[in-house]
N, C-alpha and C positions, 0 to 999 in steps of 0.2 A: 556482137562487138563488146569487148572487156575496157572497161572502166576502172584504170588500177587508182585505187585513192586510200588517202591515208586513214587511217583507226577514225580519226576523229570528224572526219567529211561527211556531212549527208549528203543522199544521192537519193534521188527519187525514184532508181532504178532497181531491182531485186539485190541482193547482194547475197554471195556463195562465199563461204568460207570453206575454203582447202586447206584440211592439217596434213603436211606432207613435208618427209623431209629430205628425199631424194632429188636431189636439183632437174634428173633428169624427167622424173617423173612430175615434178612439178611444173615443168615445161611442156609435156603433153599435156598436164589439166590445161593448163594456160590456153594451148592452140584447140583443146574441146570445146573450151566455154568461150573460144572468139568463137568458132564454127555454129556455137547455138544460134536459134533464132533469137531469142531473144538478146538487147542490150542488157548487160549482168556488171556491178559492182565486184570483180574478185579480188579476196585477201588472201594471201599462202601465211600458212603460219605453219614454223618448221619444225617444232617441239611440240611434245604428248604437255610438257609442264607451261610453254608459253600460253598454249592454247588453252589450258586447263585457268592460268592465271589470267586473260583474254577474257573468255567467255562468261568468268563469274565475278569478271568486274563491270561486266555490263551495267549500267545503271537502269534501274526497272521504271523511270521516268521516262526515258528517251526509247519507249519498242523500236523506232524508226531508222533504230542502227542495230537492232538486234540482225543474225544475219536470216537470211529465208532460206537457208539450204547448207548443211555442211555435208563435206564429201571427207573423209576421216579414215587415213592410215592407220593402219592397226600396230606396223610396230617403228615406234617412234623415241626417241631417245627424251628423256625426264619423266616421261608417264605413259605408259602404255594407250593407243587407242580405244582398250578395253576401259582405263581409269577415264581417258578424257569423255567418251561415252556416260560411262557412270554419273560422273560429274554435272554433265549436261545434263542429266533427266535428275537429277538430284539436288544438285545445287547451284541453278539458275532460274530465273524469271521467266522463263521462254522454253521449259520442259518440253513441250509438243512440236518444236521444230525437227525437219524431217533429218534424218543424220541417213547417210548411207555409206555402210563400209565400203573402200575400197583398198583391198590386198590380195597380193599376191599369193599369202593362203590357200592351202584349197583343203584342209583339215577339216575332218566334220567337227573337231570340238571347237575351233574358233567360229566358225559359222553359228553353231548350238548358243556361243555364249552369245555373240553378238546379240542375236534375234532376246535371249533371255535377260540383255541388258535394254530393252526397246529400242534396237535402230531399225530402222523401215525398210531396210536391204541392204542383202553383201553383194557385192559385183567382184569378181575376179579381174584383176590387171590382166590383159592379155600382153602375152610378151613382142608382141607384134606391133610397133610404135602406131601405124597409121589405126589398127585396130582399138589401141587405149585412146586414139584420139575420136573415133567413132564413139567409143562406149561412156566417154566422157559425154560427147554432145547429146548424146540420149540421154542419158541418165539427167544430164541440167533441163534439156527440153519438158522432158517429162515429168520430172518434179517440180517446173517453175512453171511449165506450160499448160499444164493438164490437171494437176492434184488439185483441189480446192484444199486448203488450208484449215488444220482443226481450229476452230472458233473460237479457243484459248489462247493461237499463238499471236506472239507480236505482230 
């Protein structure tokens, strides 16, 4: 069940953050992360530069808005997937949080860089609407439901 809340709402629930900026695509993460087992806090953030301006204005006081899962388009209008990626392992408080590309891509160089920028996997968009809503609900289940969390993150 998805818990839409604002930037500034604590929730005691995991929270995913999806940078995506296809409305259509944004709407199967939506009906993924309801299908999860888990109850999930999700944000769409629809720019490479909101999202880049988002995440490193995190306050490193408050881990407990930091999010526990982004799900990260790779090409996105103000800053590439690959900058916002960068960014996160760079210049935020919360480095170790797990990011998994999702694009439509299927180029060995974007896959190469991703993994060479630390994200913890690329998943292909299937173009099959009910299939990116499966591969959505895996992908959240199994990183919010299964991974233990590196020791460093928020």
């Amino acid at each position: 069940m998805i818990t839409m809340s604002d930037p500034g709402n604590e929730t005691s629930v995991p929270r995913v953050f999806a940078i995506e900026d296809n409305p259509a695509d944004a709407r199967l993460v939506k009906e993924g992360v309801n299908d999860a087992e888990a109850k999930l806090d999700l944000q769409i953030i629809h720019s490479g530069q909101q999202a880049v301006d988002r995440l490193t204005d995190l306050d490193s006081t408050e881990p407990e808005i930091y999010p526990d899962l982004i799900l990260l388009d790779l090409n996105l209008p103000g800053k590439s997937g690959f900058e916002v990626l960068s960014a996160v392992r760079n210049e935020t408080t919360f480095p170790d949080i797990p990011i998994i590309a999702v694009s439509s891509s299927e180029n060995p160089d974007d896959v190469k860089r991703v993994y060479e920028l630390s994200a913890n996997a690329y998943v292909t968009k299937p173009a099959d609407p009910d299939e990116y809503i499966r591969m959505i609900m895996a992908t959240v289940d199994f990183w919010i439901g299964n991974v233990t969390p590196s020791p460093t993150s928020g």
